[in-house]
Backbone as a printed PyTorch tensor [residue, N CA C, xyz], in Angstrom:
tensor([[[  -5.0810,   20.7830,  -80.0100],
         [  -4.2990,   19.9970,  -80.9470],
         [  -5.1800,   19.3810,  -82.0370]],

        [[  -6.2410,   18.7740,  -81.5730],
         [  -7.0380,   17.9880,  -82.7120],
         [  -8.4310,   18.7510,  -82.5480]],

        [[  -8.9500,   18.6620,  -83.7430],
         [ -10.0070,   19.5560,  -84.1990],
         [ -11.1470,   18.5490,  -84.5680]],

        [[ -11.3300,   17.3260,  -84.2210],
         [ -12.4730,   16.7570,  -83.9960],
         [ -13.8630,   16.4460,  -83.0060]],

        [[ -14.5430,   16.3120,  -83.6690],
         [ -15.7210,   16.5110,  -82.9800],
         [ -16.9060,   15.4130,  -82.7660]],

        [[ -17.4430,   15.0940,  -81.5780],
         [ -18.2870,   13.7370,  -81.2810],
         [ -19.6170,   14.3540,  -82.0890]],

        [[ -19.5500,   13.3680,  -82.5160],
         [ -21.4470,   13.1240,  -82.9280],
         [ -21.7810,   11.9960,  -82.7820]],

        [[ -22.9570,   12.0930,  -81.9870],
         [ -24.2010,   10.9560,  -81.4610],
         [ -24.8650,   10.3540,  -82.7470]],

        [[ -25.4710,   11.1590,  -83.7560],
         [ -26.2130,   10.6640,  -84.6100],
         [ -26.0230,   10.9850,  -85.7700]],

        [[ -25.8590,   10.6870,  -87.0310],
         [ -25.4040,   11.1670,  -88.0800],
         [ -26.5810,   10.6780,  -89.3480]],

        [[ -27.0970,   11.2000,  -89.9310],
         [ -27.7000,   11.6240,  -90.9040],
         [ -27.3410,   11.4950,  -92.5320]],

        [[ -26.9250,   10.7090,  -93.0040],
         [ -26.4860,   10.7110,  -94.5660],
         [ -27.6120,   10.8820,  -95.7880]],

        [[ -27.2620,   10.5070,  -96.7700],
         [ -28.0950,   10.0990,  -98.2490],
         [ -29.5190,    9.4620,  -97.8170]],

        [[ -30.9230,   10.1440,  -97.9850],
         [ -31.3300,    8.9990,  -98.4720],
         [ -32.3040,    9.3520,  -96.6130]],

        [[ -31.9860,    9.7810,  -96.0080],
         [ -32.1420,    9.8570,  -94.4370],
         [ -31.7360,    8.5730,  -93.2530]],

        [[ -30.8000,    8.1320,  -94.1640],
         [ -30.2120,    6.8260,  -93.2210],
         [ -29.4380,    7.4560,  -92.1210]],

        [[ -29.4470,    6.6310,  -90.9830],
         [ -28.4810,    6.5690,  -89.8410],
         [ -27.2100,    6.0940,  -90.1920]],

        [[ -26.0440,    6.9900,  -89.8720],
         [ -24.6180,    6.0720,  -90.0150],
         [ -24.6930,    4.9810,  -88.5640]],

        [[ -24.2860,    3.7510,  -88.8490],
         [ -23.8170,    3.6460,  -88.0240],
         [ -22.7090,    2.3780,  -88.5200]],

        [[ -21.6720,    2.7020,  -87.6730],
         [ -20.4730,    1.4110,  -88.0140],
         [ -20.6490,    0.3440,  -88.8980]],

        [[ -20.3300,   -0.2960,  -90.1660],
         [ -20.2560,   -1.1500,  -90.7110],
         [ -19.3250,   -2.4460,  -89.9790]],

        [[ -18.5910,   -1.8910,  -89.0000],
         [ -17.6200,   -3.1560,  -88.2790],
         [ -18.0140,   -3.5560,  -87.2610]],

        [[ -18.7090,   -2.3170,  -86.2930],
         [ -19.1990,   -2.9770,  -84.8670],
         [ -20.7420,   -2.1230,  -84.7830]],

        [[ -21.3390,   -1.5500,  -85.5880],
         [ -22.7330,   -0.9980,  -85.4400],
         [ -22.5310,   -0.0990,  -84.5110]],

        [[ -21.7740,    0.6060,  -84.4680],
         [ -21.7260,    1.4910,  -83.1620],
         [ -22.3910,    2.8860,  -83.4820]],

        [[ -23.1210,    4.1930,  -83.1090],
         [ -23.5750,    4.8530,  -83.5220],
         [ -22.8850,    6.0490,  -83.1350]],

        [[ -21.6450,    6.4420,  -81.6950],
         [ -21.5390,    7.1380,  -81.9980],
         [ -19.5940,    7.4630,  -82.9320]],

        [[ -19.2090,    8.7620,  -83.2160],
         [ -18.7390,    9.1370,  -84.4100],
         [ -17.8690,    9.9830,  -84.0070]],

        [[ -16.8050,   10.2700,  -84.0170],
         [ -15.3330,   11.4590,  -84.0690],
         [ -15.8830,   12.1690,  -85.8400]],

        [[ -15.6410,   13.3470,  -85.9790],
         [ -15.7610,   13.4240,  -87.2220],
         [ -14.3560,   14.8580,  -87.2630]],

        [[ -14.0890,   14.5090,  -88.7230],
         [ -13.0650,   15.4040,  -89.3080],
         [ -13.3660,   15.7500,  -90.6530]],

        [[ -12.4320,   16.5150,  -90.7930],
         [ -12.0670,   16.9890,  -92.7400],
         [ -10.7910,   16.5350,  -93.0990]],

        [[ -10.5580,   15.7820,  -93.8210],
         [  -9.2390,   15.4830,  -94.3400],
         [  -9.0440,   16.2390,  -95.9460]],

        [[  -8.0900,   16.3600,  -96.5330],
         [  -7.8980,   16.9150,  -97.4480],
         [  -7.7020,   15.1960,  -98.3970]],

        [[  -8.5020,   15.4220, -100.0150],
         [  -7.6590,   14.2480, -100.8160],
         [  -6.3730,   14.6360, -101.7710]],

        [[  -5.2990,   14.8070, -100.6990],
         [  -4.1760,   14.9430, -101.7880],
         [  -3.5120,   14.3850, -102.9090]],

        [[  -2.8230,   15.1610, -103.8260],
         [  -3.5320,   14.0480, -105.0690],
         [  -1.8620,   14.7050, -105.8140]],

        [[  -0.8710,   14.0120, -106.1180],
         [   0.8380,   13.9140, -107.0290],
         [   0.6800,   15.2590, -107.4970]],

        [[  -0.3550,   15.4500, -108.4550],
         [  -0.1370,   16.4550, -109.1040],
         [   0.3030,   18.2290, -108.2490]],

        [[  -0.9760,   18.4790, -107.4630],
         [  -1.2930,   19.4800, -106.5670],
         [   0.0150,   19.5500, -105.4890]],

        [[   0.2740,   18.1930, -105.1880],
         [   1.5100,   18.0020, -104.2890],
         [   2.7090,   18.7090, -104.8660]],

        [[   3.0940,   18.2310, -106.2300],
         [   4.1830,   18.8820, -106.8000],
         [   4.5760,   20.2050, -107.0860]],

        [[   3.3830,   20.5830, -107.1280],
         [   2.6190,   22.2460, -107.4210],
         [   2.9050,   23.2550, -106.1100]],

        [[   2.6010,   22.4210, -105.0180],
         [   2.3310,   23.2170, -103.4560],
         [   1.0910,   23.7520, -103.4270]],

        [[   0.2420,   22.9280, -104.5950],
         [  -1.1310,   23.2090, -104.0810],
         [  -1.8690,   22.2010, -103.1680]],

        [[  -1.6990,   21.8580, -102.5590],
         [  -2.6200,   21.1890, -101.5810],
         [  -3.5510,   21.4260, -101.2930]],

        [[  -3.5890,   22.8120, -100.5920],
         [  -4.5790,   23.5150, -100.3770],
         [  -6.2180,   23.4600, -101.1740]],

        [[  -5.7920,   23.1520, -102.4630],
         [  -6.5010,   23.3810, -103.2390],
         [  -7.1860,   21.9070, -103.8030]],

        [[  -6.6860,   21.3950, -103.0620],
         [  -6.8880,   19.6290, -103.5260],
         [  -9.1250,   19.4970, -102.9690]],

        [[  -9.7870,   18.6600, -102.7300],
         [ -11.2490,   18.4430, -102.2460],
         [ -11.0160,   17.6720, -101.0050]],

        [[ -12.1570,   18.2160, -100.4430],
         [ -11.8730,   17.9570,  -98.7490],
         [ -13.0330,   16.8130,  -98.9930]],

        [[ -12.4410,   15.3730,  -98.0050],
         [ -13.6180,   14.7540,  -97.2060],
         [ -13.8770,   14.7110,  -95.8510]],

        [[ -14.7760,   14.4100,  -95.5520],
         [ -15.5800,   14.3210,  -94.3160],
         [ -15.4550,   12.5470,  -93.7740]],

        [[ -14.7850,   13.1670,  -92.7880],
         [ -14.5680,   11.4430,  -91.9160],
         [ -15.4440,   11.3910,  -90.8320]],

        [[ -16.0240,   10.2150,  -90.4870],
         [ -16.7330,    9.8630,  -89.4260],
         [ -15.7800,    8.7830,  -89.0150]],

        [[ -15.2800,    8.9110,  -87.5550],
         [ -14.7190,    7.6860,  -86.6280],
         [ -14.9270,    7.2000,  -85.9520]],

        [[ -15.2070,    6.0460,  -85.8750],
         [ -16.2020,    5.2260,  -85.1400],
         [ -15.7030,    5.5660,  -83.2440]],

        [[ -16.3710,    5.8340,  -82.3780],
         [ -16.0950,    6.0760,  -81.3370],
         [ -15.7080,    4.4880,  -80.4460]],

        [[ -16.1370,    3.1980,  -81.2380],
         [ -15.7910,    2.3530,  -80.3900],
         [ -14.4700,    1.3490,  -81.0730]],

        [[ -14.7550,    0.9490,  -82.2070],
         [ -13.6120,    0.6260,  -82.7340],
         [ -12.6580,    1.1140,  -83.9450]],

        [[ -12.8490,    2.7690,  -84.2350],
         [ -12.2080,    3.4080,  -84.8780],
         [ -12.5080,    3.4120,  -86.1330]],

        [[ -12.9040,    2.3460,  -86.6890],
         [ -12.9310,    2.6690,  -88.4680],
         [ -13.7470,    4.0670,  -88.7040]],

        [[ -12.8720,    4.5900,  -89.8860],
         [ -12.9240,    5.4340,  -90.4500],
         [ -13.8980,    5.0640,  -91.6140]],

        [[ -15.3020,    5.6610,  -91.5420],
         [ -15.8650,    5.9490,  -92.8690],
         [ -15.6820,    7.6990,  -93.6870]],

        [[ -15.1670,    7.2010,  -94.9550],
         [ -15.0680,    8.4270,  -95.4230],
         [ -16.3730,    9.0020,  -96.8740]],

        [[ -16.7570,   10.1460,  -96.5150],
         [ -17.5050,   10.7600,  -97.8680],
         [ -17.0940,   12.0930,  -98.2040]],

        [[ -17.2440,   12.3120,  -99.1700],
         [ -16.6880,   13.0220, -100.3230],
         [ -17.8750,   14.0090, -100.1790]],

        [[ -17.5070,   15.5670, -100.2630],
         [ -17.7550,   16.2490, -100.3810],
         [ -19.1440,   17.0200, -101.4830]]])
């Protein structure tokens, strides 16, 4: 059903560690979300809209998102 995946350690910009801005937690659910956007919607392009990359915090959920 769901297509996410744990990660222990995550790696960004710069060679920083993600870790939680709410509870410092390090490890991470991660996904692809699509940014759907009125126009593309109206179109039935979605598809075609730019994907981000979510990291979810494994202990209290927040979602950090980056852009592709």
């Amino acid at each position: 059903m769901s297509n996410k995946k744990e990660v222990k350690e995550r790696i960004v910009a710069g060679n920083k560690k993600l870790e939680c801005i709410i509870c410092n937690h390090t490890m991470f659910w991660y996904r692809e979300t699509l940014m759907n956007t009125v126009g593309m919607s109206l179109l039935n392009l979605d598809w075609a809209n730019k994907k981000a990359t979510n990291y979810v915090c494994g202990n209290c959920g927040y979602v950090h998102w980056f852009l592709n």
